[in-house]
C-alpha positions as a Markdown table, in Angstrom:
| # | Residue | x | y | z |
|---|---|---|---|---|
| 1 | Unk | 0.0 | 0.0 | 0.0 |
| 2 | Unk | 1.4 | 3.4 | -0.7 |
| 3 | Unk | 1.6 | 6.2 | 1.1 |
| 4 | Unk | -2.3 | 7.8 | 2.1 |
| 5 | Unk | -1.3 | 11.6 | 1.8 |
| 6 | Unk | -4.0 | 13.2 | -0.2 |
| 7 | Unk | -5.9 | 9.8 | 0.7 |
| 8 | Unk | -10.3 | 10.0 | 1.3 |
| 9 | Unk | -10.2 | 9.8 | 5.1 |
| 10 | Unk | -10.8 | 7.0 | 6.9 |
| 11 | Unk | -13.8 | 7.3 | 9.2 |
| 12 | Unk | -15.3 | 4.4 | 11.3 |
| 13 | Unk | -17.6 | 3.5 | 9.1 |
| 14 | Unk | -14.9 | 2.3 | 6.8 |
| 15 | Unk | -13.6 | -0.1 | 9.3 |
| 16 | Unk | -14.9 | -3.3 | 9.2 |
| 17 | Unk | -14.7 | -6.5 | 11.6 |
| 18 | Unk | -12.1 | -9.0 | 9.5 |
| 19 | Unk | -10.7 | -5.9 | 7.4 |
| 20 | Unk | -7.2 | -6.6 | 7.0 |
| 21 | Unk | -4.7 | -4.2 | 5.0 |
| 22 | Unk | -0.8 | -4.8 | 4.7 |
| 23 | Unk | 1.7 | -2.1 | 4.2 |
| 24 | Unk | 5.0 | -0.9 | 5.5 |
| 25 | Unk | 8.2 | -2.1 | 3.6 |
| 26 | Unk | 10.8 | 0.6 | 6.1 |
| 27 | Unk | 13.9 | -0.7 | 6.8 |
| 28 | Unk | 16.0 | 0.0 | 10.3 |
| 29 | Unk | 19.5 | 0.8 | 10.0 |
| 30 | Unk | 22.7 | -0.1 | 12.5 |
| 31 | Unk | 23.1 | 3.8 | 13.1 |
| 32 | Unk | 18.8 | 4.3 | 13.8 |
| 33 | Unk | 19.0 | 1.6 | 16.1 |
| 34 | Unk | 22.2 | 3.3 | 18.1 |
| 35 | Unk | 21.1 | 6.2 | 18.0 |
| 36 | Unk | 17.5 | 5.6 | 19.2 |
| 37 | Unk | 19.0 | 3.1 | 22.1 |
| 38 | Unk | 21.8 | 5.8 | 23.2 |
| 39 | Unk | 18.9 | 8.4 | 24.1 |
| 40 | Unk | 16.2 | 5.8 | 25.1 |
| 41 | Unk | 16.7 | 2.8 | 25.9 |
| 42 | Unk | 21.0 | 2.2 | 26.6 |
| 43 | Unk | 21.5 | -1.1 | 26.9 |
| 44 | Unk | 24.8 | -2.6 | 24.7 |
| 45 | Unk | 23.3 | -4.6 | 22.8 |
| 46 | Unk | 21.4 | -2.0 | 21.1 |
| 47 | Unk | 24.1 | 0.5 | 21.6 |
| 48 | Unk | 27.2 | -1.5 | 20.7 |
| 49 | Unk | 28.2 | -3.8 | 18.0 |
| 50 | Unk | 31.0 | -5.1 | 19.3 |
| 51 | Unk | 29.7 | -6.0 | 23.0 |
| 52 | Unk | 26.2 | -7.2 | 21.0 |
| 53 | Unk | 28.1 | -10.4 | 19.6 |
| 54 | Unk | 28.7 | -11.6 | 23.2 |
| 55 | Unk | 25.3 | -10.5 | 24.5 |
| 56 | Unk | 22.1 | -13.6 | 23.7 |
| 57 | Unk | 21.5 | -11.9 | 20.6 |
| 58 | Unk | 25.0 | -12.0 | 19.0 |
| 59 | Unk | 24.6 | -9.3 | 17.5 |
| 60 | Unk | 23.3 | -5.5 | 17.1 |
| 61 | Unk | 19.1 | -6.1 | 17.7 |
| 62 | Unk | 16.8 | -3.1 | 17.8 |
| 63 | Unk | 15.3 | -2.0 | 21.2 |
| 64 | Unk | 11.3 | -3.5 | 21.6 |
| 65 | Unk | 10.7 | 0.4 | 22.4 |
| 66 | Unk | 12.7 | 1.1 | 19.3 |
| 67 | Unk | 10.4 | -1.3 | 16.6 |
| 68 | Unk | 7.1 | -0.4 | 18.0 |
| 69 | Unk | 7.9 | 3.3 | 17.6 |
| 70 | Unk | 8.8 | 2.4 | 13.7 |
| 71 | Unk | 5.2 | 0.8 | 13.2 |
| 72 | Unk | 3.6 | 3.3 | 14.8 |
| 73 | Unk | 5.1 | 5.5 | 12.7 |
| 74 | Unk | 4.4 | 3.1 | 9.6 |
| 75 | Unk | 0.4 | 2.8 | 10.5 |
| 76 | Unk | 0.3 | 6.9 | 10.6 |
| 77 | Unk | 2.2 | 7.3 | 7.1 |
| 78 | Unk | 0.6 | 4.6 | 5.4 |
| 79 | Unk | -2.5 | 3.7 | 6.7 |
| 80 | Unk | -4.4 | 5.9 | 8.9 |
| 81 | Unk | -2.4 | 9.5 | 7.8 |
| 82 | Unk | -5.6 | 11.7 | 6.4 |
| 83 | Unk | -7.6 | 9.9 | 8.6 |
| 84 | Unk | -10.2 | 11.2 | 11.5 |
| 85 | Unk | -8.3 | 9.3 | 14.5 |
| 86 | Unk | -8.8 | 11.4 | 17.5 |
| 87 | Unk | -6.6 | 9.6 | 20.2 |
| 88 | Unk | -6.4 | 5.7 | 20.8 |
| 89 | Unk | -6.8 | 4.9 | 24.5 |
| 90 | Unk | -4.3 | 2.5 | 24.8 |
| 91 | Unk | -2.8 | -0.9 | 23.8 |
| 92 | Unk | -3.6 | -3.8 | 25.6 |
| 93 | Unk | -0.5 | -5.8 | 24.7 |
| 94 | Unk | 2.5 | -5.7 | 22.5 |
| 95 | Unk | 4.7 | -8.7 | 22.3 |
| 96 | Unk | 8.4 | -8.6 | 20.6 |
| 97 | Unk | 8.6 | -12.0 | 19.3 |
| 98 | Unk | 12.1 | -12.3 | 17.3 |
| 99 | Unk | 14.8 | -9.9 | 17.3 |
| 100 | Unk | 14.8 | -6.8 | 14.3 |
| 101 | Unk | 18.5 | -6.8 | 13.5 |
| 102 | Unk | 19.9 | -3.9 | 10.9 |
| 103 | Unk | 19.0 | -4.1 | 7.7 |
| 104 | Unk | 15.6 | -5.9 | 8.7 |
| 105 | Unk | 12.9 | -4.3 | 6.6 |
| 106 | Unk | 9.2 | -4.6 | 8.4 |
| 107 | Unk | 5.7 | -4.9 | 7.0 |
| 108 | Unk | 2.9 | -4.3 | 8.8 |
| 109 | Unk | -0.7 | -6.1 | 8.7 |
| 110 | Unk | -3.5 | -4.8 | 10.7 |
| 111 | Unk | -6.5 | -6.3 | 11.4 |
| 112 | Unk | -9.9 | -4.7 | 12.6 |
| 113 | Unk | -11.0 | -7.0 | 15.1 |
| 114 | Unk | -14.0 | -4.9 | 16.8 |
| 115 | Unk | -16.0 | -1.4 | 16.1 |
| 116 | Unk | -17.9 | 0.0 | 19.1 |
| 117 | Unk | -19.9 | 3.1 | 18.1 |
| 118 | Unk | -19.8 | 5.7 | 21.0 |
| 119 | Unk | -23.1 | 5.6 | 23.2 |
| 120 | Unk | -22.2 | 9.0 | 25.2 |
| 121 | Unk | -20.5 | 10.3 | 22.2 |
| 122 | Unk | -22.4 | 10.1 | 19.1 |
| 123 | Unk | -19.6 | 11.8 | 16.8 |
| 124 | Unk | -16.9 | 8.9 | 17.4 |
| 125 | Unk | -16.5 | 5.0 | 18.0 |
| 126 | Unk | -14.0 | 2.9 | 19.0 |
| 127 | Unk | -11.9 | 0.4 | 16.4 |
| 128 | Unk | -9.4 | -2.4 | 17.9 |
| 129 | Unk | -7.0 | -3.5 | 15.5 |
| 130 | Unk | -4.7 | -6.0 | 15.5 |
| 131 | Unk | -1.3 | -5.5 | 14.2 |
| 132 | Unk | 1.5 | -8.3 | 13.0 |
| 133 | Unk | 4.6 | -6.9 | 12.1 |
| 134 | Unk | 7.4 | -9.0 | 9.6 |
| 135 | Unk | 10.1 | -8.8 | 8.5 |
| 136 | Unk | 11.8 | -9.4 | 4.8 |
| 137 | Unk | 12.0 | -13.3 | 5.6 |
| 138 | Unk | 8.1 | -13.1 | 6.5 |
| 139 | Unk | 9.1 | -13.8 | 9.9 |
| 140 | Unk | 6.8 | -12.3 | 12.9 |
| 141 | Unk | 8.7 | -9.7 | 15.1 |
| 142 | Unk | 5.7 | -8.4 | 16.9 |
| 143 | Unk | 2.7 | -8.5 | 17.6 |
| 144 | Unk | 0.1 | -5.4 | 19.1 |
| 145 | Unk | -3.2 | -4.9 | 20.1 |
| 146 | Unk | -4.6 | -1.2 | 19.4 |
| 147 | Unk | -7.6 | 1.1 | 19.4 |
| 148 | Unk | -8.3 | 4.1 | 18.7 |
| 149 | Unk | -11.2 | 6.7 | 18.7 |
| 150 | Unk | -12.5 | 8.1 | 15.0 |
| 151 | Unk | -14.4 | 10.4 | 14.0 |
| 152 | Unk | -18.4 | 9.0 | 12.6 |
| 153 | Unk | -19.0 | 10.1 | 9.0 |
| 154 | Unk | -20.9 | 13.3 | 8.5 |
| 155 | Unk | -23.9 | 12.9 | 7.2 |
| 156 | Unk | -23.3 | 15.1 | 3.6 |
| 157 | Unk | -19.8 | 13.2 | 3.4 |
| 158 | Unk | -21.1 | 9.8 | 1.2 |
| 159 | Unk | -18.1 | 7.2 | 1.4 |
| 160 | Unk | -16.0 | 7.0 | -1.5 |
């Protein structure tokens, strides 16, 4: 999926239970990983690619904080950027499976796995997604649960 600047906005009536939609295609450098480990999270073998091939990893891996970050990043640009997202009130769990080592370039699929129309708010609902994150091999590297309020569609906005 390419980039969704200038895209029709997504509202929650576009979101439906079993939608999936797979984008992404960003790769993570040695130097993004360093220096997104050296201001957050410092621990060697994120920071270091010489201590890293005696750390469990055996190499340079990218902190969990680090990757999640990225696809966050990847879901705005490419799948919900020109959208009517409001605020998401959380993640109920995010689970680093494998290591993303440099080079590593991820792809996102995210699933719809409930809509909840607001009953005190009218205007919005609620959409939890599911989000499985691979890399080049196809191999998972995490896994997330989302949601996130959205705007309802006016009523003189048809979809399309």
């Amino acid at each position: 999926m390419s980039e969704r600047a200038g895209a029709t906005p997504l509202y929650f009536e576009d979101f439906a239970v079993g939608q999936a939609r797979r984008y992404g295609g960003r790769s993570l450098t040695a130097a993004d990983i360093i220096r997104f480990a050296r201001e957050f999270d410092p621990q060697a073998y994120h920071t270091d690619p010489e201590a890293a091939k005696g750390s469990i990893f055996g190499g340079l891996v990218a902190s969990g904080l680090h990757t999640q970050a990225f696809v966050l990043r990847m879901i705005f640009d490419q799948y919900l950027q020109g959208g009517t997202a409001l605020a998401s009130p959380g993640i109920d769990e995010v689970r680093w499976t494998q290591p993303v080592r440099p080079g590593d370039t991820l792809t996102v699929e995210t699933t719809v796995t409930a809509t909840v129309p607001s009953l005190s708010r009218p205007d919005r609902g609620l959409v939890k997604m599911k989000h499985v994150v691979a890399n080049q091999t196809g191999t998972t590297v995490m896994t997330m649960l989302g949601m996130a309020f959205f705007k309802r569609r006016p009523k003189d906005r048809p979809p399309g």
